[in-house]
C-alpha positions in Angstrom: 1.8 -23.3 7.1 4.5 -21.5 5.3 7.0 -19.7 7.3 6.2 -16.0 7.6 9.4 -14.4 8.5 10.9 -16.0 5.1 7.8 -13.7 3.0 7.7 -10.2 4.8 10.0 -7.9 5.4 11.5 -6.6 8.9 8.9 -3.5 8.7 5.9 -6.4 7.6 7.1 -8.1 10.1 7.2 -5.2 13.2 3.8 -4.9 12.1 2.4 -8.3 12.2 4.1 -8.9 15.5 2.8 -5.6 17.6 -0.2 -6.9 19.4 -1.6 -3.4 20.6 -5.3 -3.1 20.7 -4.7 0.1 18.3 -2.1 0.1 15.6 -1.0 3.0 13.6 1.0 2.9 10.4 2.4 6.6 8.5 3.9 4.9 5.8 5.2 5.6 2.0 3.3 4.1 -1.1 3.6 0.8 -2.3 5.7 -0.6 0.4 3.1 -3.3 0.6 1.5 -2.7 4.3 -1.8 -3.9 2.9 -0.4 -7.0 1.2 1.2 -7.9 4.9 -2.5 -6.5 6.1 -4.3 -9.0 4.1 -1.8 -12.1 5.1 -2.6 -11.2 8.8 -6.6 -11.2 8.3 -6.3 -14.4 6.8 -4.0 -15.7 9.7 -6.7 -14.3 11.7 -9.4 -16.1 10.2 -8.7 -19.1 9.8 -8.2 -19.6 13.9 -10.7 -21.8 15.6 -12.8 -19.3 18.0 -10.8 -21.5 20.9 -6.9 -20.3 19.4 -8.1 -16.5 19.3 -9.9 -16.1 15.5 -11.6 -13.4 14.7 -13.8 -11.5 11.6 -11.9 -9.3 9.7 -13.2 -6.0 8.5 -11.6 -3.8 6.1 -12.4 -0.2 5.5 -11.3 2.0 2.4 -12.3 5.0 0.6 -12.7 3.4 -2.8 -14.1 0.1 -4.3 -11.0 -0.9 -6.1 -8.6 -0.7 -3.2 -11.2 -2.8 -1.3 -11.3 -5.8 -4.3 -7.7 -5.8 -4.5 -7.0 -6.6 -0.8 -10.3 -9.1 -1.0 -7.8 -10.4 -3.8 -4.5 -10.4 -1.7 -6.8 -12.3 1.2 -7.3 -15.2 -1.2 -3.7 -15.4 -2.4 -2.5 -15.9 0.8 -5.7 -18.3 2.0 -4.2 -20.3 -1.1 -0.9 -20.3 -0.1 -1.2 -21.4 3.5 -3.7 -23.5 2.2 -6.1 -22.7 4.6 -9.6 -23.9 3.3 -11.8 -21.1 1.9 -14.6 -20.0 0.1 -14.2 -17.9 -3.1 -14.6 -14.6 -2.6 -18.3 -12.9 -3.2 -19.7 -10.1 -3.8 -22.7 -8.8 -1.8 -25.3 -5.9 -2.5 -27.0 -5.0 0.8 -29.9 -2.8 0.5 -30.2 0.1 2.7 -32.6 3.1 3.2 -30.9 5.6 1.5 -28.7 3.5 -1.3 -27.6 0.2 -1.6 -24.1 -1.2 0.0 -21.7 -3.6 -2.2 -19.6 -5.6 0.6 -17.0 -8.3 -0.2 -16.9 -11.5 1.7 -14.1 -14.7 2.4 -15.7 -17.4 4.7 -13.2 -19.8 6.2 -14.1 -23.0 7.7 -13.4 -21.9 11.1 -16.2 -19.6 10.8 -14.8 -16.4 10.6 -15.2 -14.4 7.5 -13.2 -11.3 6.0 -15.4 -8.2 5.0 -14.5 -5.5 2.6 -16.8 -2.6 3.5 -17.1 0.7 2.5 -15.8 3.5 4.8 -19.0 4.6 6.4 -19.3 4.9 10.2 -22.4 2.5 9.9 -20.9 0.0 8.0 -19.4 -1.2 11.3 -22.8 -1.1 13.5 -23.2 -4.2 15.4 -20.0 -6.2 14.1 -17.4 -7.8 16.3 -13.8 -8.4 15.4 -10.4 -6.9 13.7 -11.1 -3.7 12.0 -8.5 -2.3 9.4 -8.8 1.2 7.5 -6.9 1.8 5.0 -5.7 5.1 3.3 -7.2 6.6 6.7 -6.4 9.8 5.3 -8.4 10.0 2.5 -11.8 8.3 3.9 -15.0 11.1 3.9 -14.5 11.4 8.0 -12.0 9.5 9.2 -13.0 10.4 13.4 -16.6 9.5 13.0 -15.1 6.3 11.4 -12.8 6.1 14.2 -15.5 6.4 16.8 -17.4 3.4 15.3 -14.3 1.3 15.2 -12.9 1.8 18.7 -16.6 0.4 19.6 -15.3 -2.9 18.6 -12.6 -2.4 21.2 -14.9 -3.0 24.3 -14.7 -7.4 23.3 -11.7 -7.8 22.3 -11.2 -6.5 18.9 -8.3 -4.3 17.7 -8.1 -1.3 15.1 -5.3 -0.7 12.4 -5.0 2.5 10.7 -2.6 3.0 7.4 -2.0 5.6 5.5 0.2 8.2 3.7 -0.2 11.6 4.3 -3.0 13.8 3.1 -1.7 17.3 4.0 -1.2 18.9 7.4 -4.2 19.9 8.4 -5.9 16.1 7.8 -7.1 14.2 10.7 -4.8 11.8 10.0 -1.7 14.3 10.6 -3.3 15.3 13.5 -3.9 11.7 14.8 -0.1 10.9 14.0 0.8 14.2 16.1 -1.9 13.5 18.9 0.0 9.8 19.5 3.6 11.7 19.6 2.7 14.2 21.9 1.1 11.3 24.0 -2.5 12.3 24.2 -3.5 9.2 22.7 -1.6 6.0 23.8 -2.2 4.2 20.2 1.4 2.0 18.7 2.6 4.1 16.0 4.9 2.8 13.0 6.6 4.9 10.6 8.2 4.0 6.9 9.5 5.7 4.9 10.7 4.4 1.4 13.5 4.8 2.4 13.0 2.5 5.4 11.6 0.1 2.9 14.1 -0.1 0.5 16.9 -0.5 3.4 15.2 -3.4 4.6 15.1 -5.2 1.1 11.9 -4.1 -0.8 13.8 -3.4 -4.1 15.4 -7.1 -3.1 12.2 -8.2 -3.3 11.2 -6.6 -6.2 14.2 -7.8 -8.4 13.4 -11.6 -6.8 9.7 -11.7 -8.0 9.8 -10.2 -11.1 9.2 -12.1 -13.9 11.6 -13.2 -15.0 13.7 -12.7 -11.8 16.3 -9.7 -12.2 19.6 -9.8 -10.4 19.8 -7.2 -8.1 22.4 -4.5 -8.2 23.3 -0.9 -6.1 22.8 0.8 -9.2 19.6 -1.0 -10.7 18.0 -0.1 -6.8 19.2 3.9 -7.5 18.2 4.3 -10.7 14.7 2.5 -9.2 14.2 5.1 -6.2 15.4 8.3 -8.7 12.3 6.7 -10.8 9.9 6.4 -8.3 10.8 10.3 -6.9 10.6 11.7 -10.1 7.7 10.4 -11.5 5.8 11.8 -7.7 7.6 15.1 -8.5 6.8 17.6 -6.1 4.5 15.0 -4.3 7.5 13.0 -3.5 7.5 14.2 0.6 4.5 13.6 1.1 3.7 10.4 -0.9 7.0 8.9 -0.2 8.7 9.9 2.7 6.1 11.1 5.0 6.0 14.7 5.6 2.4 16.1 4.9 2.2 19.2 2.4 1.9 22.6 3.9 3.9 22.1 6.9 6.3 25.0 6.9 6.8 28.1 9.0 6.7 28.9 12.8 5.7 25.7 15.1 4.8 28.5 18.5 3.2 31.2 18.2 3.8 34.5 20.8 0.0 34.5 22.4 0.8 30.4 22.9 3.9 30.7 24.3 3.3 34.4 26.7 0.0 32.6 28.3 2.6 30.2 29.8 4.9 32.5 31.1 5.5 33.1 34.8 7.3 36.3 35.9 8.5 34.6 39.3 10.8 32.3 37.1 14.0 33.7 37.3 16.6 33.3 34.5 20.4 33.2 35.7 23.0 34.1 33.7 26.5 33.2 34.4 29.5 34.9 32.6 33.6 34.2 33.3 34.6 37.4 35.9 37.4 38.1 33.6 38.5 37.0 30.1 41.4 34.6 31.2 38.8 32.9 33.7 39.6 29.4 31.7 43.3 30.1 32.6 42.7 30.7 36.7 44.5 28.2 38.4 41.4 25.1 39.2 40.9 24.9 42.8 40.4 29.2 42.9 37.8 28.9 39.7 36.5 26.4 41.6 36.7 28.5 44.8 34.7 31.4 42.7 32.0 29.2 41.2 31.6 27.7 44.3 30.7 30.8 45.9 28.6 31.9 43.1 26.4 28.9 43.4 25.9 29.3 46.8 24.6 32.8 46.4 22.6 32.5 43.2 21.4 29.0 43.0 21.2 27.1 46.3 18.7 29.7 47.5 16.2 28.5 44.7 17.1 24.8 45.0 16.0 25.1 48.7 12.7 26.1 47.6 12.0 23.1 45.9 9.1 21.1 47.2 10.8 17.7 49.0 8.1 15.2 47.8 8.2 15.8 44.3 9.9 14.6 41.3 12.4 16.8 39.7 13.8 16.4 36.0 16.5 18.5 33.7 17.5 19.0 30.5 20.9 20.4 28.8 21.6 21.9 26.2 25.4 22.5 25.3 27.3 25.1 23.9 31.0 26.7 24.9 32.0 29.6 22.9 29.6 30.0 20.4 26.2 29.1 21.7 24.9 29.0 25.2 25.1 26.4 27.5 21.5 26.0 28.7 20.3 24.1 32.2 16.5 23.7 32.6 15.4 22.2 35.8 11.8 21.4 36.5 9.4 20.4 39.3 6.9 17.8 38.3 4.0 18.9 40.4 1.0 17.5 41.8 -1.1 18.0 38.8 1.7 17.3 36.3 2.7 20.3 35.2 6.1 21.3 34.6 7.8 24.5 36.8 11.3 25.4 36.7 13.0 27.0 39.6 14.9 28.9 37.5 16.5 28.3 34.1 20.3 29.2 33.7 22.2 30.1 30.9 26.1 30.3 30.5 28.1 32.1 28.4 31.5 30.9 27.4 31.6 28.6 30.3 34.6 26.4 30.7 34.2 22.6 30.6 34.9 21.8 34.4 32.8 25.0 35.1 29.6 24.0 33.6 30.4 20.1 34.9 30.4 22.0 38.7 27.6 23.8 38.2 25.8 21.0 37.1 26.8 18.9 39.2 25.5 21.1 42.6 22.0 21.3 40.3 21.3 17.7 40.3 22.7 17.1 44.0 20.3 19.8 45.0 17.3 18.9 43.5 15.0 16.8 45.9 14.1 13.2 44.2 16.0 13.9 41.2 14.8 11.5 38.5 16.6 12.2 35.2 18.5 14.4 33.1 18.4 14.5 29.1 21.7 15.9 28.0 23.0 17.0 24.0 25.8 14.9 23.6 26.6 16.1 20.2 30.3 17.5 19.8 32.0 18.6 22.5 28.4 18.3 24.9 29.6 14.5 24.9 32.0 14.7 28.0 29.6 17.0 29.6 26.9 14.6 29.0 29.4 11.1 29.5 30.2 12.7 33.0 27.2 13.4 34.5 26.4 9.5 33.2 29.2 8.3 35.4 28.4 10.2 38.2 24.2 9.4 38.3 24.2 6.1 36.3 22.6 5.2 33.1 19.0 4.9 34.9 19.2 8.7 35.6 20.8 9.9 32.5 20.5 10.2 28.7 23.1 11.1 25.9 21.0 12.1 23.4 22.2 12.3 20.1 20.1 15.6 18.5 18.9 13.9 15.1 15.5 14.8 12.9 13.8 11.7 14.6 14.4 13.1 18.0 13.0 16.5 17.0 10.1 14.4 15.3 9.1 12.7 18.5 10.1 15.1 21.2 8.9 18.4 19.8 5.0 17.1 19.8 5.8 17.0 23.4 7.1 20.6 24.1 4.2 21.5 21.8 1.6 20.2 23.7 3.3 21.3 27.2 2.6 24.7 25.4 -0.9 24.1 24.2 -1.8 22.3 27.5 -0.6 25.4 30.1 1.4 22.1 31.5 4.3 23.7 30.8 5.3 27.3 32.9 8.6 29.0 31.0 9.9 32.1 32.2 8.7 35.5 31.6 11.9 36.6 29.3 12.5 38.2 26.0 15.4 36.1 25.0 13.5 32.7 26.3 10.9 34.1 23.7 12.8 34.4 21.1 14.3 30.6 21.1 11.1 29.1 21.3 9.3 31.4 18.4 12.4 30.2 16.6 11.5 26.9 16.0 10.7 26.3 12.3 8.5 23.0 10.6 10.8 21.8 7.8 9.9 18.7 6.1 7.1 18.2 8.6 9.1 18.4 11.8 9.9 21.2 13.9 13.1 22.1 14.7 16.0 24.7 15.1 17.2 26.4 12.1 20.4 27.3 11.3 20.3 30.6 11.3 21.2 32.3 14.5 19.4 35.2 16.5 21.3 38.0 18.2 21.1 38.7 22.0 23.0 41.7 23.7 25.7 39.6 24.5 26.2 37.2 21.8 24.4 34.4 19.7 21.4 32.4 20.8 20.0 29.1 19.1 17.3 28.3 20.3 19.2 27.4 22.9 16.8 27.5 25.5 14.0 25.7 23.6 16.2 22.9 23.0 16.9 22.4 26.7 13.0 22.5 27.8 12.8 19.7 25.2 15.2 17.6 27.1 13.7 17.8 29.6 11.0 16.8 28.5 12.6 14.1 26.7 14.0 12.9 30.7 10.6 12.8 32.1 9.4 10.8 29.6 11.9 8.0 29.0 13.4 8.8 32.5 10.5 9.0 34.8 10.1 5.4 35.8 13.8 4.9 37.3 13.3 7.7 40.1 16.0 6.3 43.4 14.2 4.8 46.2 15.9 2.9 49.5 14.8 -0.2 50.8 13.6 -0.1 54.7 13.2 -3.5 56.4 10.0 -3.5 58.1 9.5 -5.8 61.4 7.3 -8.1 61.7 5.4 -9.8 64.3 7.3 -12.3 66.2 10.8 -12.8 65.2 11.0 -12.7 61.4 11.3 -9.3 59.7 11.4 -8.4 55.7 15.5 -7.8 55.5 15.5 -11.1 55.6 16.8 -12.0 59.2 15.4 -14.8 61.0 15.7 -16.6 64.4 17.2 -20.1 63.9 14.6 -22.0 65.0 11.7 -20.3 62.7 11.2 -22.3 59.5 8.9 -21.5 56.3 
């Protein structure tokens, strides 16, 4: 059989590879995720029922998009010379109008079905099911429903599409998976993506006649392709449904989660020279100040529970912004208190931080912004907690893409308790969707003592971001337990015992 990794691409080839039971694909045009579609159904297919094969069934909104992947299917049955039938075309007569369907058998058995995308198409079928342009079908979560059906024996569900505006069920699916309320495999390519991982290379090599490739041949190519989508270009090239733009939180969302028994600290240097006071008596000061202000709070902290944190940095500018949080029993989120500093020095805020995580009971990860000058902040509390407790997180539009769905859904949810504040407020109403991801802008708000961006939003998200790539490595001790006799599990044993 011909050698697959020598045909796709590394995206084709992320694709073909992930074995989840649902697959889902927010892709760009034309980057050929059907072609690589078609080449797995016939893989499929062409499996005796004792290697794993399986029917294929593929779901799109119109009747030409179905004939031309019926069409890919048999190019690729042809050139793994897999033995096949022609492909056929089938009118099934129904109640209320007739069905055309599109058929490959294979001599293992196993056929591939182009159907149209109708919930009922899929009624009493058994294998792969693939729906393409998921976006665009007439009701994509009735569709859905019938599909996962297939789920309960084995099958598996692929869904590809670009976007179709915001407000589509496809968006909504794509935000549903980031936020983690559905615990589907999600891919993402952009044109972009593609064309960094040789589609224009391909392109140029199957032309006919070949073309050599050149940087400036694959330039001119993309400036093509954008202009001739115009303003479409986002959202049929590079992801980003239309009509995603202004405030991501809204006040009512954001006051029904706010507790007035969170306290916010605020520390600020006792004098303006503060960063010139000799080290041991600023550490002497903040010392003291800790111990009056925050190990009271940390002592309230329920023992048995996982705590997490998240930083966000700032030293002259911005605030520096420490948000603590107790996972509690039913998974919500509750921060003892959440601390803001104001033109902190650097071995101030390392201190503070520092007596934080030492004072939180079964502390189990911190997310840091390690942009800038955050990096020794965030390289230092690495050092000192290890790599299984800590993240330097790089703030970057795909980290906003995948952590803000979280923060988001912490809101919608009531999981996620912020302080009663004005200030708090403000940073998290001041997250903007540009582009289709939310984010902070770079405009700044004005506080009674200074600047604020966002700051505080930010550091709920890393949080956030801790818990969820963090969680897993929370310390434990190992305890040797006796057992009967003389042989006990730290692995001592009497001479003369033998297993």
């Amino acid at each position: 059989m011909t050698d697959v990794a020598r045909i796709l691409l590394p995206y084709q080839r992320d694709w073909i590879a992930d074995t989840s039971r649902v697959r889902v694909w927010e892709k760009s045009r034309r980057i050929g995720a059907s072609y690589c579609e078609a080449l797995q159904s016939v893989m499929e297919a062409a499996k005796s029922r004792e290697a794993g094969g399986q029917d294929t069934f593929y779901l799109s909104y119109n009747k030409e998009m179905t004939q031309t992947f019926i069409r890919d299917c048999a190019y690729w049955a042809k050139v793994f010379n897999v033995l096949a039938d022609e492909a056929e075309e089938t009118v099934l007569r129904d109640i209320d109008r007739d069905i055309t369907v599109y058929r490959i058998r294979f001599a293992s058995g196993f056929n591939i079905w182009g159907l149209p995308s109708e919930p009922r198409s899929l009624r009493s079928k058994q294998g792969r099911v693939i729906i393409d342009e998921a976006a665009f079908v007439d009701d994509l979560e009735e569709l859905m429903k019938a599909a996962f059906a297939l789920l309960m024996w084995g099958g598996s569900v692929s869904i590809l599409s670009t976007h179709n505006g915001a407000d589509n069920p496809f968006n909504e699916l794509i935000s549903d998976i980031r936020a983690g309320n559905r615990k589907y495999s999600l891919h993402r390519t952009t044109l972009d993506d593609a064309i960094a991982q040789g589609l224009f290379k391909t392109i140029c090599r199957r032309a006919n006649p070949p073309r050599p490739w050149t940087q400036e041949a694959e330039d001119a190519w993309r400036a093509g392709i954008i202009a001739d989508y115009g303003d479409g270009a986002d959202e049929e090239l590079f992801c980003v449904p239309r009509r995603s733009a202004g405030a991501y939180l809204t006040s009512v969302m954001l006051e029904a989660c706010m507790d007035r028994n969170v306290p916010v600290l605020t520390w600020t240097p006792p004098a303006d020279n503060f960063v010139d006071w000799p080290l041991p008596t600023a550490e002497t000061y903040t010392r003291g100040w800790i111990l009056e202000n925050i190990t009271p709070l940390l002592d309230r902290c329920p023992r048995d529970r996982a705590h997490f944190c998240g930083v966000d940095f700032g030293r002259s500018g911005d605030l520096s912004v420490f948000w603590p949080a107790t996972e509690r029993r039913d998974l919500s989120l509750l921060p003892p208190f959440v601390l803001e500093l104001r033109n902190c020095p650097h071995r101030t805020q390392q201190q503070i931080l520092f007596a934080i995580l030492d004072g939180l009971p079964r502390f189990s990860g911190c997310s840091l912004d390690a942009r800038g000058n955050g990096s020794a902040l965030a390289e230092a509390v690495r050092q000192r907690y290890g790599q299984g407790r800590v993240r330097e997180v790089m703030i970057s539009e795909n980290w906003y893409r995948e952590t803000m769905p979280l923060l988001k859904k912490g809101i919608e949810d009531k999981t996620l308790v912020l302080p009663k504040d004005a200030d708090i407020l403000t940073d998290f109403r001041c997250l903007r969707v540009a582009k289709g991801v939310a984010r902070v802008p770079e405009q700044r708000t004005r506080d009674k003592t200074g600047g604020r961006h966002g700051d505080s939003a930010v550091a709920c998200a890393m949080m956030l971001d801790a818990r969820k790539e963090l969680g897993h490595a929370e310390p434990w001790e190992y305890v040797g337990v006796p057992m009967p006799g003389r042989f006990d599990l730290r692995g001592w044993r009497d001479e003369n015992d033998w297993y």
